[in-house]
Structure formats: C-alpha cells, structure tokens
Backbone as XML, in Angstrom:
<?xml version="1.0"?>
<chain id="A" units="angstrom">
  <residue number="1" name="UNK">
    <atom name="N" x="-24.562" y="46.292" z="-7.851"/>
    <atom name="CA" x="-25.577" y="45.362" z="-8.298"/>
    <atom name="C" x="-25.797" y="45.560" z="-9.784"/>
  </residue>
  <residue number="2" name="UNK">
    <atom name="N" x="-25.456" y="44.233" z="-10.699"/>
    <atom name="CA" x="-26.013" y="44.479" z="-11.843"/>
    <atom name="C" x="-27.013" y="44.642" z="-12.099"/>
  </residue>
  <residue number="3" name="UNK">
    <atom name="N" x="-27.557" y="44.785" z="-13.361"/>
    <atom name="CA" x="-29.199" y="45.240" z="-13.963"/>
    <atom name="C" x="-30.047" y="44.354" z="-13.827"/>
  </residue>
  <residue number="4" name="UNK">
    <atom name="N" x="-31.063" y="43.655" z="-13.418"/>
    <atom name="CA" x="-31.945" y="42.516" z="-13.764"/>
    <atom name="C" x="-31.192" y="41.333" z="-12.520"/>
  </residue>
  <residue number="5" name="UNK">
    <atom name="N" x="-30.171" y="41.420" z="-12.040"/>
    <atom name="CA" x="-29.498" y="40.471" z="-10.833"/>
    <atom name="C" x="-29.935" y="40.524" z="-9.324"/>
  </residue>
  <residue number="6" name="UNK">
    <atom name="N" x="-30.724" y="40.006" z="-8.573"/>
    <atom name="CA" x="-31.183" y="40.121" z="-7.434"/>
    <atom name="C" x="-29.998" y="40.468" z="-6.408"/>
  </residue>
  <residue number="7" name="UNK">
    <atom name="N" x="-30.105" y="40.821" z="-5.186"/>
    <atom name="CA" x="-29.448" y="41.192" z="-4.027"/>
    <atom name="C" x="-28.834" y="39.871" z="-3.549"/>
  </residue>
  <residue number="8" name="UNK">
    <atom name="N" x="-27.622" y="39.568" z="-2.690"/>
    <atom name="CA" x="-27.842" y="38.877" z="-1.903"/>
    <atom name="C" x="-27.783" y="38.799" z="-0.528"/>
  </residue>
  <residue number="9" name="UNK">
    <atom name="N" x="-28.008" y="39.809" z="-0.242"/>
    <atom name="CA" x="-28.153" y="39.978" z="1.152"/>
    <atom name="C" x="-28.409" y="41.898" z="1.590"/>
  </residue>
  <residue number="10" name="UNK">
    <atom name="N" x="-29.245" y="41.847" z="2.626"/>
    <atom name="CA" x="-29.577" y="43.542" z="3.318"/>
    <atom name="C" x="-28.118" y="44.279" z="3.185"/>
  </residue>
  <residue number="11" name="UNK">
    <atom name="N" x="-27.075" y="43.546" z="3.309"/>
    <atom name="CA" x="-25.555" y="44.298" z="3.365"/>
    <atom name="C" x="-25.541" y="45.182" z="2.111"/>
  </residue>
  <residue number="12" name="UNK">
    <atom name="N" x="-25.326" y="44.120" z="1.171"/>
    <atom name="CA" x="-25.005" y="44.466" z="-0.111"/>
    <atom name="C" x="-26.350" y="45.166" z="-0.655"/>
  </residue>
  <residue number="13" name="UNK">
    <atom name="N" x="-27.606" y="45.181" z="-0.369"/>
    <atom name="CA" x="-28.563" y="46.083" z="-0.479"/>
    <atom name="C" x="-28.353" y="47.965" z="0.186"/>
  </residue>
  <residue number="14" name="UNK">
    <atom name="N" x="-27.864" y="47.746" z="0.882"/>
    <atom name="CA" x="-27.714" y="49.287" z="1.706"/>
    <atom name="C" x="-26.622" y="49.721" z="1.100"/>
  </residue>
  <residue number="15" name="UNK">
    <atom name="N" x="-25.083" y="49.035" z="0.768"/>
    <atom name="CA" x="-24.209" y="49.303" z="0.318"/>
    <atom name="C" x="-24.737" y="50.356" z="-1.096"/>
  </residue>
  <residue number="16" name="UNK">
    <atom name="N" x="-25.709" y="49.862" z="-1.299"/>
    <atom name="CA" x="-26.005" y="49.939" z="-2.869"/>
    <atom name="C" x="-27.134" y="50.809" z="-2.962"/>
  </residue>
  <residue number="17" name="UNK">
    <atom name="N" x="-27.902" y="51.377" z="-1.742"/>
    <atom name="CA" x="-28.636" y="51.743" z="-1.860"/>
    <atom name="C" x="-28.984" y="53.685" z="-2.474"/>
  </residue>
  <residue number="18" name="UNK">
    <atom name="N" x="-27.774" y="54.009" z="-2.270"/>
    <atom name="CA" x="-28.082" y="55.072" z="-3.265"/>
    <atom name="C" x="-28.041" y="55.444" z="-4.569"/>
  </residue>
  <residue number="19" name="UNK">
    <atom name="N" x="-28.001" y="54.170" z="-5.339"/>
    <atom name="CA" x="-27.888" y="54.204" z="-6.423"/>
    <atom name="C" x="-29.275" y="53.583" z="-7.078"/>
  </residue>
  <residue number="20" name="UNK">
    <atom name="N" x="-29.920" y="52.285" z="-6.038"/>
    <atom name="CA" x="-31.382" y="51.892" z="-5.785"/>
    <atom name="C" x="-32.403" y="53.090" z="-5.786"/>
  </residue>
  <residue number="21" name="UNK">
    <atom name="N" x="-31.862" y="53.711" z="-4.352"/>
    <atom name="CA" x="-32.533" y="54.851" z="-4.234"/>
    <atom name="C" x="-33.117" y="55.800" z="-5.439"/>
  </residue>
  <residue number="22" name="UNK">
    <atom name="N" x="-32.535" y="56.048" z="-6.045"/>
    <atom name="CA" x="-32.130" y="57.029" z="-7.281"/>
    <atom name="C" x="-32.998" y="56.161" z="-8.584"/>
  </residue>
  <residue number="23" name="UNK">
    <atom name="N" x="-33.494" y="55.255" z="-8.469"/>
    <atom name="CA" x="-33.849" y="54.040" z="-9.313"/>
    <atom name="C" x="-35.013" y="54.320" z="-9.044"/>
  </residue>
  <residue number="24" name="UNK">
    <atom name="N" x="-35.546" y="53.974" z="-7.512"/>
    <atom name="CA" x="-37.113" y="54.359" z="-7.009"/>
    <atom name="C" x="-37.541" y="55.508" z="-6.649"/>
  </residue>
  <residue number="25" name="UNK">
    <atom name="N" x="-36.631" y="56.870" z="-6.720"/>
    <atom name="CA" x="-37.651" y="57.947" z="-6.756"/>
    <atom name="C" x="-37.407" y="58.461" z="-8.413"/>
  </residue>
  <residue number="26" name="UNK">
    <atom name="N" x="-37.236" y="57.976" z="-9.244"/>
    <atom name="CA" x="-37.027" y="58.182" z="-10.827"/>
    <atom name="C" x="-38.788" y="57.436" z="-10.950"/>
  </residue>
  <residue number="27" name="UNK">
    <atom name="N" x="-38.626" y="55.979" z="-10.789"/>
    <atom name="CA" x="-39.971" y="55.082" z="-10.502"/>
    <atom name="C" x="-40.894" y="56.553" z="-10.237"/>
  </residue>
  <residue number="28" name="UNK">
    <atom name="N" x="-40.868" y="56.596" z="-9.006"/>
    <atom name="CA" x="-42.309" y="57.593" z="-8.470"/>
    <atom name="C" x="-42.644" y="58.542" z="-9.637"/>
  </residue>
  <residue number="29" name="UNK">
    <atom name="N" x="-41.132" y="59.327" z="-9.873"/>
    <atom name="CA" x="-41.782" y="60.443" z="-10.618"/>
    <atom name="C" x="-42.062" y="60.239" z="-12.033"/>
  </residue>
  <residue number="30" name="UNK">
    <atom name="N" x="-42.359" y="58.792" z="-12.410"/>
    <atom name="CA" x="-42.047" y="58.525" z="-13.929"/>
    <atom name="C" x="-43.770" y="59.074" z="-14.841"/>
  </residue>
  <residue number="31" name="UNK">
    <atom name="N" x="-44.699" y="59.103" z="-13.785"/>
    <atom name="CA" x="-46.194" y="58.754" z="-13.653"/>
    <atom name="C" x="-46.504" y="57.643" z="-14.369"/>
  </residue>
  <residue number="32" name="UNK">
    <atom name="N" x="-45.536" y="56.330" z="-14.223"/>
    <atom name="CA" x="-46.221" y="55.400" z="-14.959"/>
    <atom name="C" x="-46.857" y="54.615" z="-13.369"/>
  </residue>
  <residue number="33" name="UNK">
    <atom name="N" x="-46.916" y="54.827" z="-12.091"/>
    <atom name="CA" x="-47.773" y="54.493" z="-10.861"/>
    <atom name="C" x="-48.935" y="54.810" z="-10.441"/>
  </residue>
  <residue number="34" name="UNK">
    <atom name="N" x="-49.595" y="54.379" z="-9.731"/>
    <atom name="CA" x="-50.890" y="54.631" z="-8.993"/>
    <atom name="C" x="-50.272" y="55.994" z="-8.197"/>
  </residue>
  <residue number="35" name="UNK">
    <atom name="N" x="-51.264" y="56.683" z="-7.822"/>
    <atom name="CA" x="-51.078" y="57.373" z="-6.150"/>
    <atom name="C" x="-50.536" y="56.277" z="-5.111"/>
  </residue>
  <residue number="36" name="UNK">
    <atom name="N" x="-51.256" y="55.121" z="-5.019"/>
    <atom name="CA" x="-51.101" y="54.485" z="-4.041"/>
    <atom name="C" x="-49.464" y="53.400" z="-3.824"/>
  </residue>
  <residue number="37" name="UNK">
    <atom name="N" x="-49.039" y="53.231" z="-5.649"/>
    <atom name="CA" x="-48.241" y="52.699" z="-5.486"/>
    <atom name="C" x="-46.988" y="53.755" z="-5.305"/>
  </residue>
  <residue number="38" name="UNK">
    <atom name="N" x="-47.470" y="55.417" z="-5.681"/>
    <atom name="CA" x="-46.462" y="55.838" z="-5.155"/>
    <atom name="C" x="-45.978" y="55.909" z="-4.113"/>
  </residue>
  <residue number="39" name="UNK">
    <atom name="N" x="-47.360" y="56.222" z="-3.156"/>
    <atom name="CA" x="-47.150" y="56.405" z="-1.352"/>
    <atom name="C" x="-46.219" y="55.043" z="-0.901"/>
  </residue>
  <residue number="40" name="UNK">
    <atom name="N" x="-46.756" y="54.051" z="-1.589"/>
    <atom name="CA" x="-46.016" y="52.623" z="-1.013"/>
    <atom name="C" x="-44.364" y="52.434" z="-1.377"/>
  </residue>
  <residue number="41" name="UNK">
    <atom name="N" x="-44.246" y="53.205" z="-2.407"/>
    <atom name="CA" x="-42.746" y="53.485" z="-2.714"/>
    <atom name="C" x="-41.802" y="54.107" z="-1.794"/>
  </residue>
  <residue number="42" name="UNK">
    <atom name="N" x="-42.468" y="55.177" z="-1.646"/>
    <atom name="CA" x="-42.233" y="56.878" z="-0.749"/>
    <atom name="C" x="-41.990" y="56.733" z="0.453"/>
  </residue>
  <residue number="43" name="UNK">
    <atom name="N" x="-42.890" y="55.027" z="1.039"/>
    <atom name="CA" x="-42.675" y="55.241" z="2.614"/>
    <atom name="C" x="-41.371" y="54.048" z="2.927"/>
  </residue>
  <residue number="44" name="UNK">
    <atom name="N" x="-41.565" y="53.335" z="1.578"/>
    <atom name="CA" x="-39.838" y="52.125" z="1.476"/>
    <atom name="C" x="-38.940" y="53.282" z="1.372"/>
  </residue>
  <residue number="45" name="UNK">
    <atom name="N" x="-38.760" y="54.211" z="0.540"/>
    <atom name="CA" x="-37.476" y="55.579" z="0.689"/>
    <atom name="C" x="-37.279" y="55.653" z="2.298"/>
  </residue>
  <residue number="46" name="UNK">
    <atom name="N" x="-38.446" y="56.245" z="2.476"/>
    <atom name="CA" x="-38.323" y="56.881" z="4.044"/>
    <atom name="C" x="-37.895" y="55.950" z="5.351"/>
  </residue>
  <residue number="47" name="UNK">
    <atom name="N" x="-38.345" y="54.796" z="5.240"/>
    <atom name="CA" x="-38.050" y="53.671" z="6.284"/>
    <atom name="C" x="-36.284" y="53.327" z="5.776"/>
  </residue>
  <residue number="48" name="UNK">
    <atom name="N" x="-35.937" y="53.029" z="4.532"/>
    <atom name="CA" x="-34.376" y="52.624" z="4.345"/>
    <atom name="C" x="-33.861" y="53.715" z="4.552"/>
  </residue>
  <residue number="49" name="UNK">
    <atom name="N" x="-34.156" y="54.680" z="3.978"/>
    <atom name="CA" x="-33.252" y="55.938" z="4.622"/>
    <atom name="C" x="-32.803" y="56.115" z="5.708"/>
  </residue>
  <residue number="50" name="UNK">
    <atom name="N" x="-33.633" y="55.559" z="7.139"/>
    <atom name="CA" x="-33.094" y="55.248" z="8.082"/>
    <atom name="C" x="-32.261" y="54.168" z="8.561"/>
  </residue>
  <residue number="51" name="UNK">
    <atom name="N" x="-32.206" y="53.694" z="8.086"/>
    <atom name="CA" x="-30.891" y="52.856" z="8.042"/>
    <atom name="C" x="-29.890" y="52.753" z="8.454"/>
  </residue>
  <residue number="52" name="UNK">
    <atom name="N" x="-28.843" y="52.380" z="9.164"/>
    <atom name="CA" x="-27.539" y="52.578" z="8.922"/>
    <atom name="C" x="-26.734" y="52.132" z="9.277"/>
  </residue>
  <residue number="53" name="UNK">
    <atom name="N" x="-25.229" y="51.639" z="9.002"/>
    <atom name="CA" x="-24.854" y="50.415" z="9.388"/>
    <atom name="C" x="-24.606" y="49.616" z="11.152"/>
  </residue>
  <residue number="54" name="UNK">
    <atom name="N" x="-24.934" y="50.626" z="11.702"/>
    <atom name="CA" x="-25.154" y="50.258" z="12.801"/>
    <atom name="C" x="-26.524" y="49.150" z="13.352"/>
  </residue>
  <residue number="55" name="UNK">
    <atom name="N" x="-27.264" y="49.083" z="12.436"/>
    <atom name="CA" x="-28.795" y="48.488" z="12.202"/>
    <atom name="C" x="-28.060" y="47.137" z="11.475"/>
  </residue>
  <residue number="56" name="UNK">
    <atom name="N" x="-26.626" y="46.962" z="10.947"/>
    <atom name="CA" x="-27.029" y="45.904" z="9.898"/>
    <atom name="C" x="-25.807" y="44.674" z="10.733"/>
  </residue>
  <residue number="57" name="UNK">
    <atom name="N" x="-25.270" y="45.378" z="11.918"/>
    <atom name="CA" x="-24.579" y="44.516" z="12.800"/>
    <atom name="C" x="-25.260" y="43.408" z="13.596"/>
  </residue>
  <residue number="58" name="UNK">
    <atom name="N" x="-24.810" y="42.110" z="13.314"/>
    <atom name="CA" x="-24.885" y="41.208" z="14.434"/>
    <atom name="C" x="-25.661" y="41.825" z="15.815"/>
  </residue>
  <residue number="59" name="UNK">
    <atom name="N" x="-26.313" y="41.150" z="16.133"/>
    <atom name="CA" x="-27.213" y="41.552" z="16.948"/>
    <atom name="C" x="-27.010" y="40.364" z="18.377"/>
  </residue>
  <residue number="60" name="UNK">
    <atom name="N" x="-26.886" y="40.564" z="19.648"/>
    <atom name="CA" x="-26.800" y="38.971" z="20.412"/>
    <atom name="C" x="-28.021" y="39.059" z="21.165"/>
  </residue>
  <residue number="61" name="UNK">
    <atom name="N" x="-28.702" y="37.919" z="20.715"/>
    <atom name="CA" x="-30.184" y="37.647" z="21.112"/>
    <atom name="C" x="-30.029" y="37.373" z="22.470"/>
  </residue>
  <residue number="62" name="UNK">
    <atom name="N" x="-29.166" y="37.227" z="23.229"/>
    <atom name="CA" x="-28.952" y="37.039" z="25.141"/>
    <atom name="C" x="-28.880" y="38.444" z="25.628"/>
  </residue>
  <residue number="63" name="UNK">
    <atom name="N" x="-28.733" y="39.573" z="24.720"/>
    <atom name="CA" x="-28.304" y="40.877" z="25.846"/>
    <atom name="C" x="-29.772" y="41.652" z="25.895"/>
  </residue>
  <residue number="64" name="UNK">
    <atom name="N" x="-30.349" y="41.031" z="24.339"/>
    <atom name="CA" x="-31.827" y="41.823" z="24.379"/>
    <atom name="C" x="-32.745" y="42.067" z="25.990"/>
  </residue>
  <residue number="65" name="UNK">
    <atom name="N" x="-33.363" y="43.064" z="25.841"/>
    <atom name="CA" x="-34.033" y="43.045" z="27.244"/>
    <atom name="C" x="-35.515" y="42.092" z="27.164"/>
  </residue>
  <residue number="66" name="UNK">
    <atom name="N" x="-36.437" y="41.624" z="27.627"/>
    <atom name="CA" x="-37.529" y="41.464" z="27.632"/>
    <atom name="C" x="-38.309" y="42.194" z="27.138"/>
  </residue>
  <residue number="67" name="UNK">
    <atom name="N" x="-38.333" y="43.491" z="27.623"/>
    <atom name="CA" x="-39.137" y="44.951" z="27.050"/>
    <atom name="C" x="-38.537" y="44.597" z="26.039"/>
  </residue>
  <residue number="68" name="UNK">
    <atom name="N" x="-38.005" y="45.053" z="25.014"/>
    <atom name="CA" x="-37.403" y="45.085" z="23.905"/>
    <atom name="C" x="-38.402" y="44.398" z="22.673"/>
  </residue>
  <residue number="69" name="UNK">
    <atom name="N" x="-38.592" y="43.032" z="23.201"/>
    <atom name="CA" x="-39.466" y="41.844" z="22.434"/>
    <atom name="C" x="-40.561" y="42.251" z="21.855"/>
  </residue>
</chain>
C-alpha cells in the first residue's frame, strides 16, 4: 500500500498488515493521542491480530447453522 492511497479491500489490508501494524503502534507511542484514543487503537491491534487467512475466505451462507446467526 502506498502512502496517503486507501485499501481496496480486507485482503489486501491483512496482506499488508504488518507493516500497518508497525504504523499504529509507532501512532500510540508517538504521545501525540488521548489515553482514550490510545486504548481505541490498542484494541484495533488486538482484534486484527487475530486474524487470519482462514477468516478472509468465502464464507457459504447455506452451511451456516442457525445458532451461528
């Protein structure tokens, strides 16, 4: 991803994301944030971190269970 160029898609976001990554915990520790906008940073790290390309496959909305919903 170039500098200032938006994503176009979650693919190419995760592909890219450790280099993002590395972008937003630089952000946190810059102290140019709130507390609050750090926590809100800190918990986007922690939620993409889980991630993985198994999450970014085609999904078939007929096998889902009910529970699931």
């Amino acid at each position: 991803m170039s500098q200032g160029i938006g994503v176009k898609d979650l693919v190419e976001y995760f592909r890219n994301w450790i280099f993002e990554r590395q972008k937003v915990i630089s952000l946190i520790e810059s102290g140019r944030l709130s507390d609050d906008e750090k926590t809100s940073l800190s918990n986007m790290v922690f939620v993409i971190d889980r991630i993985g390309p198994a999450d970014l496959e085609p999904q078939d909305l007929n096998s889902t269970k009910q529970s699931e919903i």
